[in-house]
N, C-alpha and C positions, 0 to 999 in steps of 0.2 A: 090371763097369761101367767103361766106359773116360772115360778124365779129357779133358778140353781139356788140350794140352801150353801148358805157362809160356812165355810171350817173355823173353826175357834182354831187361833195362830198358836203353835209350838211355842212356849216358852222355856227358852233353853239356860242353863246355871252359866254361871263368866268364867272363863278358864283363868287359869292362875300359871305364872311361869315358877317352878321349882328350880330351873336352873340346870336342873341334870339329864344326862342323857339318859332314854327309858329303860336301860340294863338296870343302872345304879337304883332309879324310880321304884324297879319292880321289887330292889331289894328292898328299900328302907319300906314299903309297903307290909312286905311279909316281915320284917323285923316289927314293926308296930303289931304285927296280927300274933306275933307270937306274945306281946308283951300285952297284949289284951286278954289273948283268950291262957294267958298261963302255961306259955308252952305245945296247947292244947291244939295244933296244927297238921291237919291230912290234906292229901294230895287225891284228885277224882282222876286217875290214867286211863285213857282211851289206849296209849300205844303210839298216838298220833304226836308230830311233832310240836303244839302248842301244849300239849301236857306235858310232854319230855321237857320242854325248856321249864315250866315251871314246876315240875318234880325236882329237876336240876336245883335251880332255884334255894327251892327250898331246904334242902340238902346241905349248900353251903349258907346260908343264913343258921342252921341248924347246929352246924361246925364250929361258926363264929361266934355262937350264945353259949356254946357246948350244952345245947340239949340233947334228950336224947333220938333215939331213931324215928325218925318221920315216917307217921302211918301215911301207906297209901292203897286204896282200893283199885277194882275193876272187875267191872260188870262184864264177861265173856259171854258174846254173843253166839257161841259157836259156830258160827260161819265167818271166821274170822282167816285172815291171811297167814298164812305159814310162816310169813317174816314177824308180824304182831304178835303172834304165838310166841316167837323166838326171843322176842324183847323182853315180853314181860317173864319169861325165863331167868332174861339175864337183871331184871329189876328185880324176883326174887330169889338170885343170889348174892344180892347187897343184904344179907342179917343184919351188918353190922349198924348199917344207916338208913335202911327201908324195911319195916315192919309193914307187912303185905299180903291184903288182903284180897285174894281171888277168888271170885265167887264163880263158881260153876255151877247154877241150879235151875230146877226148871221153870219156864215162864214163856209166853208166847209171844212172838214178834209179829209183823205185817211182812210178807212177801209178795213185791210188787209184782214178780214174776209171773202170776198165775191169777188167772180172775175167778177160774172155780172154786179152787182153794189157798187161798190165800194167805196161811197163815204155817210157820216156820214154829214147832213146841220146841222150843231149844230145851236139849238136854234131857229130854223125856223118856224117862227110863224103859219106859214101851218100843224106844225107837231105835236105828240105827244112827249113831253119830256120824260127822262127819269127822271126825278123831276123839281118842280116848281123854277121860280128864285125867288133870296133873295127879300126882301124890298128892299136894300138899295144899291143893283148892279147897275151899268152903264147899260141899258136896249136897250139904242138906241146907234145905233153905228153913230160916228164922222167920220170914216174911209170909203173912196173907193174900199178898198178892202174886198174881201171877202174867201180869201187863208190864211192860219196858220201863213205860215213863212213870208209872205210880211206882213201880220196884225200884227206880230210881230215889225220887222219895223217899221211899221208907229204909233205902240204905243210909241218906242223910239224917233222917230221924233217926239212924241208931246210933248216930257219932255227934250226940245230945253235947253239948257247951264246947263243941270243936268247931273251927275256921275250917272248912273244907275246901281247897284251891281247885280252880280249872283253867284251863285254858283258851276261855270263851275273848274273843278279840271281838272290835267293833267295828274293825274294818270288813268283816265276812258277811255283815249285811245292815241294812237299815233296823232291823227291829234291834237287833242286838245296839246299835250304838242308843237308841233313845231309851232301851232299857237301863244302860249302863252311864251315861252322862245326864241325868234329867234330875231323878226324885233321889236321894238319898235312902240307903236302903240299913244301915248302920251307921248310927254318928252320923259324921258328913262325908262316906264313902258313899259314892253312888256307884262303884264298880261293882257290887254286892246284889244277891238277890235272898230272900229268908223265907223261910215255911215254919208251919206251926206244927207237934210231936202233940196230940193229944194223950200219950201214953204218959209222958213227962209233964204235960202244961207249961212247954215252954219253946222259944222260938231256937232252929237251928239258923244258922247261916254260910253260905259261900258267898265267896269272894272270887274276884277276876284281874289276881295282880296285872297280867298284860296286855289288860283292854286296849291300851293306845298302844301295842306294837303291830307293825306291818309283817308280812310274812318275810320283806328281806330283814327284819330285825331280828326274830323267829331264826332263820337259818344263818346270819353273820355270827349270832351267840353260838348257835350249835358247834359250828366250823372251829372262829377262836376259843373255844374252852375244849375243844375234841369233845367232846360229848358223845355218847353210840344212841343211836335212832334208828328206827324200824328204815331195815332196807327196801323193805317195798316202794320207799321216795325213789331210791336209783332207779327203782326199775321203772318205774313210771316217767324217770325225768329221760330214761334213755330212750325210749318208745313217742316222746315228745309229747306230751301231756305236759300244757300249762302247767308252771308250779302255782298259780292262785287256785286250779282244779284239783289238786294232788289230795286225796281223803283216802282215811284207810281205814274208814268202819265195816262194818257188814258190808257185803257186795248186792245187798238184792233188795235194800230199801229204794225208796220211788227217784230219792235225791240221789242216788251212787250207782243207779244204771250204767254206768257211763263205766265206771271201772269193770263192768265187766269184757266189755271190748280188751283187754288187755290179759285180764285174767286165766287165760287159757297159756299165754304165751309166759308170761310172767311165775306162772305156779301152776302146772298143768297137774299134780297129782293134788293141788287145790279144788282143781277143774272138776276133776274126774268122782269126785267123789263132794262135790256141790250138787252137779247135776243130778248122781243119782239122789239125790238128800231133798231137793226143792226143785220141783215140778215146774218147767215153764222158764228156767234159765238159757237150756240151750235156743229155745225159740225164739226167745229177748237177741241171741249176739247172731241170729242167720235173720231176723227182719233188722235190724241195727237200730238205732237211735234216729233214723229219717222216716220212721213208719207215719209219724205226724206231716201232713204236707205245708210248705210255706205257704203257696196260693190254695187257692178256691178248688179243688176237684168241679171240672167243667159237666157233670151229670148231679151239680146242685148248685139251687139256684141261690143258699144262703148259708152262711157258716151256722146259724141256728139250727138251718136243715141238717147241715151235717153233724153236728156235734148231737143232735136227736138221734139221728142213724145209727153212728159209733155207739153211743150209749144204751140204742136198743139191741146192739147186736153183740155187743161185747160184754157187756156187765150183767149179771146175775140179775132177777127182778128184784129181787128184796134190795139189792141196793142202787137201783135205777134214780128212787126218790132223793139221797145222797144229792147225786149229783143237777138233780134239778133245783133241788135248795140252794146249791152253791151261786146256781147261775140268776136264782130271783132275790136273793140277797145281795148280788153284787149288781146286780140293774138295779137295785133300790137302794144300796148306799154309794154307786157311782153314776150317778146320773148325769156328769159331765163325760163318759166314754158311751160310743157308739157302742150299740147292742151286739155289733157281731164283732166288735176285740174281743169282749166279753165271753161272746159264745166258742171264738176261736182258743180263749183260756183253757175254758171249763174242759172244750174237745180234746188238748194238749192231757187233761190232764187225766182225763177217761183213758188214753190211748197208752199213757203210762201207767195205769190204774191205782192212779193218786187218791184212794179211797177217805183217807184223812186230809184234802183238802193244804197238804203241806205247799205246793208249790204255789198254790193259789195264794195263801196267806205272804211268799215269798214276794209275789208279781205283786201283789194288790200293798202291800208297801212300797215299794217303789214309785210304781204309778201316781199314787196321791200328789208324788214333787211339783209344784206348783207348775216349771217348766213341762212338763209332759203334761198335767190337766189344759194346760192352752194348747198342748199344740194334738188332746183327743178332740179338745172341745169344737179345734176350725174345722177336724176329719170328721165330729159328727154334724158338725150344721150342713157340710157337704155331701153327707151320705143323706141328709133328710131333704134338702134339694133335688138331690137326682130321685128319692123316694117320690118328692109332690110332679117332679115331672114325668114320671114311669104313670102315676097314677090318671095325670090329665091324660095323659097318649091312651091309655087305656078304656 
């Protein structure tokens, strides 16, 4: 008889009371960052408002050392929002206290929109944009790469003995908080994560001054200090979109389908000139975000059956194997969940053509919570019950 194998228990660091409320927190943070790294302090702006609060931030920490102007970067995804465009606009016409750097180059993203061709060359000088670059962007790329999340990277290797801020909170999901409260990743900052610059031989690092702020702490700072933020939040907050939903990166990643339901109304000469740009948008907002079914479709007789279907019927062959890995890796490190949660994941994430496996890593954090491993494990001793009595009647 074989056992469910034991999880080795999370050990988690002791929290400490500072005594201050997380605005004050976030600042004596980045004052320590500036007196470590020598002043030597940037800001990573998506546009979005957990970077805005900490570009802010930073700014007035900057004021109050009397350093000088705070570098800050951003990576332009070119399919970006017409209000985010207009921010970091107006973040680089701060000369005086934002040195700012905007990269507009070429590199290739994943568009979940399309399963034949899936892939967005931002900026490709072969191609039609979906609008023209700034004056005053970075134009030519420095970097070897041409992938998102390594270009990412290698933008933090160039800003070699610098503290680079972002806005990564640990309320926004389970991974992010046990990466950010656990191991120390600098000193005894565990809000921090570091890579290594083989160029240089040496480690960069960022940091995450407002790990432990909520999103109402997030917009109380914005309001009391007037601050200006990407208005795409209004438009989203008037059309009734959760503000825990509220993102304002690319519109066509697997994770921000959702914003495009709005997007046509919100910014239609966004619209008009997305669609022609990436193939399989308008298709995404006229089947909508319920093309996944809750129940069972009654012409299968098992959610493995179906998520085989989808997958033979939707997905290119070269990447059919993709998604079969996903689902015999997760039957083999979750053997307390019933095979068809599993299968009903994996189907969820064929149908959004989660190619990289992101939502999955999303769900399968979760899940682990001891409270949801009991209450998969009474759904599967149940589902293999009615399995041995299907079988006797048979």
């Amino acid at each position: 008889m074989s056992s469910t194998p034991k999880r080795r228990p999370i050990r988690y660091r002791p929290r400490y009371s500072t005594g201050l409320n997380v605005f004050d927190a976030a600042k004596e943070r980045i004052k320590w960052l500036f007196d470590e790294f020598d002043g030597n302090v940037g800001v990573s702006n998506s546009g979005g408002k957990d970077s805005t609060v900490v570009l802010e931030l930073t700014v007035q920490v900057a004021k109050e050392l009397g350093a000088g102007p705070v570098r800050a970067v951003f990576l332009d995804q070119e399919c970006e929002y017409e209000s985010t465009v207009n921010y970091q606009r107006y973040i680089m016409s701060r000369k005086d206290e934002i040195k700012f750097d905007w990269y507009q180059i070429p590199f290739r993203m994943y568009n979940a929109g399309n399963y034949d061709n899936p892939w967005l060359r931002a900026w490709d000088p072969d191609e039609e944009w979906v609008r023209d670059k700034e004056p005053d962007s970075i134009h030519e790329s420095p970097f070897k790469t041409d992938r998102f999340y390594t270009l990412l990277r290698e933008i933090g290797n160039a800003h070699e003995g610098q503290a680079l801020l972002t806005g990564i909170r640990i309320e926004e999901s389970p991974n992010r908080r046990l990466s950010n409260v656990i191991r120390p990743q600098y000193k005894w900052a565990t809000w921090a994560s570091s890579g290594y610059s083989p160029k240089q031989g040496r480690l960069h690092y960022k940091f995450n001054p407002i790990y432990d702020w909520t999103y109402n702490d997030v917009w109380k700072a914005i309001h009391d200090n007037n601050w200006v933020y990407n208005e795409h939040y209004d438009r989203m907050y008037h059309r009734g979109v959760p503000k825990r939903n509220m993102r304002v990166s690319n519109y066509h990643h697997e994770t921000a389908m959702a914003s495009l339901m709005v997007l046509q109304e919100t910014e239609p000469e966004t619209w008009e000139r997305a669609t022609r740009r990436l193939e399989g948008l308008n298709a995404v907002t006229h089947i909508g975000l319920k093309a996944m079914p809750r129940t069972l479709p009654y012409m299968f007789t098992s959610w493995t059956e179906y998520m085989e279907h989808v997958r033979d019927n939707l997905i290119p062959e070269a990447d059919r194997a993709t998604y079969t890995g996903y689902f015999n890796e997760l039957v083999r490190t979750l053997p307390e969940l019933p095979e068809s949660e599993i299968a009903r994941q994996v189907a969820r994430a064929i149908v959004i053509n989660d190619l990289y496996g992101t939502t999955l890593d999303n769900w399968k954090s979760v899940i682990v919570h001891p409270d949801s491993l009991k209450r998969w494990q009474e759904r599967k001793e149940q589902e293999d019950r009615w399995k041995q009595l299907r079988e006797r009647a048979s």
